[in-house]
C-alpha positions in Angstrom: -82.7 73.5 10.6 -80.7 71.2 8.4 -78.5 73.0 5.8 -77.3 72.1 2.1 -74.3 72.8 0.2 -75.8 72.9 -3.2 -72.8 72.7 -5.3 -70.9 74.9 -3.5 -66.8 73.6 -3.7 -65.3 71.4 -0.4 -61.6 70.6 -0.3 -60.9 67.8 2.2 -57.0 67.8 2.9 -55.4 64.9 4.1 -52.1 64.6 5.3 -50.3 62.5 2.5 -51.7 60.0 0.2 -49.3 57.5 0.7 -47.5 55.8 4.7 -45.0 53.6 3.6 -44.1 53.3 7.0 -47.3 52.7 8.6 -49.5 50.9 6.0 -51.9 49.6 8.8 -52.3 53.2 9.9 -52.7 54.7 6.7 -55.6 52.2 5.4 -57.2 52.9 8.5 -57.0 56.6 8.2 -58.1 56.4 4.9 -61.2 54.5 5.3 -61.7 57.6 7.7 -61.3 60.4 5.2 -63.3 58.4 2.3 -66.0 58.1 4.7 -65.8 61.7 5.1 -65.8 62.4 1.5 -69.2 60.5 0.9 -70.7 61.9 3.7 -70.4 64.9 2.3 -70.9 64.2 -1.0 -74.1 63.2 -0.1 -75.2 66.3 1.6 -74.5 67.9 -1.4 -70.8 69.4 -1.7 -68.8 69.3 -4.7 -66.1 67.7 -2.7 -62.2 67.7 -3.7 -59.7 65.3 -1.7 -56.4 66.6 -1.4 -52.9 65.6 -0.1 -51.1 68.4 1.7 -47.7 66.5 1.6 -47.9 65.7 -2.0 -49.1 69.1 -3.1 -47.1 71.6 -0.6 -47.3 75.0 0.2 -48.0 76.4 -3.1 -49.8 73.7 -4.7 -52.6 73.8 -1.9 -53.1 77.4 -1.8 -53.9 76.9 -5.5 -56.5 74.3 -4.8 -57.8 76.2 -2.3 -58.5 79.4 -4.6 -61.9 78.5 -6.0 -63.2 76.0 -2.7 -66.4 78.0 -0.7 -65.3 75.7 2.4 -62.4 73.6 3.4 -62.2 70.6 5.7 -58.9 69.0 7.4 -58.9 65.9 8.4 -56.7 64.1 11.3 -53.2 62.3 10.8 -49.8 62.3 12.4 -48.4 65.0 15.2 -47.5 68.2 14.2 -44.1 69.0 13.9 -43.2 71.1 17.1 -40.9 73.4 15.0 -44.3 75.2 13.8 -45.4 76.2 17.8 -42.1 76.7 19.5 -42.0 72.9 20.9 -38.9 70.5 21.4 -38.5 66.7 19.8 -38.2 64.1 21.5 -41.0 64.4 23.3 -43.5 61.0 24.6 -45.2 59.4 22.1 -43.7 61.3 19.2 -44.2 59.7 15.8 -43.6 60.0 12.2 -43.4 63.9 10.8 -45.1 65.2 7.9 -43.2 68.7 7.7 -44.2 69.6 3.8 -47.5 68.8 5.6 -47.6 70.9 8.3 -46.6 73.8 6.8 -49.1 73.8 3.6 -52.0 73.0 6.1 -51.0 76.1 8.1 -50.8 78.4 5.1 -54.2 77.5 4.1 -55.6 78.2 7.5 -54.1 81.2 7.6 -55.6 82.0 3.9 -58.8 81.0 5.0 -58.5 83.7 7.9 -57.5 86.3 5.2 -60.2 85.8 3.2 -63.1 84.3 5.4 -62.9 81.2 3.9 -65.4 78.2 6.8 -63.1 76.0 8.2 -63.7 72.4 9.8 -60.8 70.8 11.5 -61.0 67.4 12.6 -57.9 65.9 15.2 -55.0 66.7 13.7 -56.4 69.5 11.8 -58.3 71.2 14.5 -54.7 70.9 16.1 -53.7 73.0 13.1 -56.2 75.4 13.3 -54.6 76.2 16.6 -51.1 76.2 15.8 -51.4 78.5 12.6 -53.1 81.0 14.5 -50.0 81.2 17.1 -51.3 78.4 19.1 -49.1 75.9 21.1 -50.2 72.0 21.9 -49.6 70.0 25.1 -47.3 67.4 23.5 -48.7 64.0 25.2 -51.3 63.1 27.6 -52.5 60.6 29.6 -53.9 58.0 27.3 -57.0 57.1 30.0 -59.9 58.2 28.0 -58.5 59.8 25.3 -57.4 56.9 22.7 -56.8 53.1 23.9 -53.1 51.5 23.6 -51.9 48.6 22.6 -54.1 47.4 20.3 -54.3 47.1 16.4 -55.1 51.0 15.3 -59.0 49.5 14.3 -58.9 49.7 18.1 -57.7 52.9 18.9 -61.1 55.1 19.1 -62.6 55.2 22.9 -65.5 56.8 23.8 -66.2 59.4 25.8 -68.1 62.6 26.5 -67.6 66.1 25.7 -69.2 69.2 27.3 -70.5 72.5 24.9 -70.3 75.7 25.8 -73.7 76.4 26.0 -74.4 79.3 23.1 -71.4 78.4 21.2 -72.0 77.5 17.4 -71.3 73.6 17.9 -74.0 73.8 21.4 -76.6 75.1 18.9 -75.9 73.1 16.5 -75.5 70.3 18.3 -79.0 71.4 20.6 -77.6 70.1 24.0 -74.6 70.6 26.0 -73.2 67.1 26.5 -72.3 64.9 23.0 -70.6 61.3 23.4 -67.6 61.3 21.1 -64.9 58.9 19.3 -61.2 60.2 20.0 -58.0 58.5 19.1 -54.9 60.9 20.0 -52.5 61.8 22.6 -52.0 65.5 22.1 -54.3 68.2 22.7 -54.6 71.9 22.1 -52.6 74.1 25.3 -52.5 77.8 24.4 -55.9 79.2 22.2 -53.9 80.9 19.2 -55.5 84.5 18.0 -59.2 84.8 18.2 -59.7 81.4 19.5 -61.8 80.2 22.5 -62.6 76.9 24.0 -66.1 75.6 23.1 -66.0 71.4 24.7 -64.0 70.2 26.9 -63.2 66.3 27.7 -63.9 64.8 31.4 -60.5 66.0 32.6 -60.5 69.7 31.4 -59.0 69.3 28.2 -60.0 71.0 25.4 -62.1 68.8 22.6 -63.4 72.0 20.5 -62.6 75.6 19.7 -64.4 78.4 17.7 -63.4 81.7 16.5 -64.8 84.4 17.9 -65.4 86.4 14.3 -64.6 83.8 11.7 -66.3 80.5 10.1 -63.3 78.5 11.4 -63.8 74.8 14.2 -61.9 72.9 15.1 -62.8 68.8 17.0 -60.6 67.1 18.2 -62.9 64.2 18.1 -63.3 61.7 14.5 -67.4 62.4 13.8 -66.0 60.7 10.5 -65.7 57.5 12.3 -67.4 54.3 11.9 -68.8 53.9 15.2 -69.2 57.9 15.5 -73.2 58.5 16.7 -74.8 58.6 14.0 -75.5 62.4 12.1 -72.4 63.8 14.0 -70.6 64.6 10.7 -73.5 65.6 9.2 -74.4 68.6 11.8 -70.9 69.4 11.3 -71.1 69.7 7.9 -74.6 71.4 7.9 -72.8 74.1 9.9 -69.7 74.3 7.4 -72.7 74.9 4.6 -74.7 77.5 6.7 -71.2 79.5 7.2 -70.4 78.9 3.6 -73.3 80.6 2.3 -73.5 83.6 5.0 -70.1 84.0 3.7 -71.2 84.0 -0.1 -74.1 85.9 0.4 -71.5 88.8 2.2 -69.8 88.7 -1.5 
């Protein structure tokens, strides 16, 4: 059964708004997160777009006081500061520290006051780490993201497996989903009340629910262009079904 938002409040929170050092990345992100937007939009959210970097730790927890459900969408690493990892790792790129720490006090919010949570790459990455969580700094790039090519290139296909009776299995009514990934670091130890819900062809882990709160993660990009088509929109549909259990709780 599909589900609507009404007018019920989304903020979608981005990394930064601005990647002076990566504009090719950053346009490319964006067309991501705008895509995102509209899609839910169109569902029927009232749907605010954020910057974590530009607003910090204080300035999101205030955006987040009157949203009903809050989305975070992918971007750069995680600084390994915030789960006990070193720098200097493989692959390591540019750090969005203001970032990190504003999108892990708003998860951690949203924990405190049962506030649905969708993270998507990056922010299902988050999800993880703000709940004591630690991430396997680089993996193999075979079938996770492609390399060397322009970053319109770097989404690959492949499959994910659903824990059959998890949230995201119902939702998604099967137990096998073909996804779009781009990234090249991937959730290690569950943080608090987390489990393992999908799982990539080589064991690592592609989703995560909480066992007593409205809180995903993906660590796929549903949002993309070339994402099957309604992906996003289940996800969403979910966010809006937890989002009003939640409000009729209140």
């Amino acid at each position: 059964m599909t589900e609507h938002a009404g007018d019920r409040r989304l903020l979608m929170v981005e990394v930064t708004a601005q990647r002076e050092h990566s504009p090719a990345y950053d346009a490319y992100v964006r067309t991501m997160i705008d895509r995102a937007a509209a899609d839910a939009r169109a569902s029927g959210w009232d749907v605010s777009q954020v910057s974590a970097a530009d607003l910090g730790v204080d300035g999101l927890l205030h955006a987040a006081e009157n949203a009903d459900a809050v989305v975070i969408m992918g971007g750069e690493d995680i600084d390994p500061q915030f789960y006990d990892g070193a720098r200097g790792y493989e692959g390591e790129g540019h750090h969005f520290e203001v970032a990190d720490a504003a999108q892990i006090s708003l998860v951690r919010l949203a924990v405190s006051r049962r506030l649905p949570v969708l993270g998507i790459c990056r922010g299902h990455q988050i999800i993880n780490v703000a709940l004591g969580g630690s991430l396997l700094q680089h993996v193999e790039d075979a079938g996770h993201r492609n390399i060397d090519l322009p970053v319109e290139y770097a989404l690959v296909e492949h499959p994910v497996r659903l824990e059959p009776g998890s949230n995201l299995g119902e939702r998604f009514g099967r137990d096998h989903i073909v996804v779009q990934s781009a990234h090249h670091q991937v959730v290690d130890r569950l943080g608090s009340g987390l489990r393992a819900v999908g799982w990539a062809h080589d064991g690592h882990i592609e989703a995560i629910e909480h066992d007593t709160l409205p809180i995903t993660g993906v660590q796929w990009h549903p949002e993309a262009l070339l994402a099957p088509v309604g992906q996003l929109r289940v996800l969403l549909d979910g966010l809006a079904a937890q989002s009003g259990a939640v409000l009729e709780r209140a």
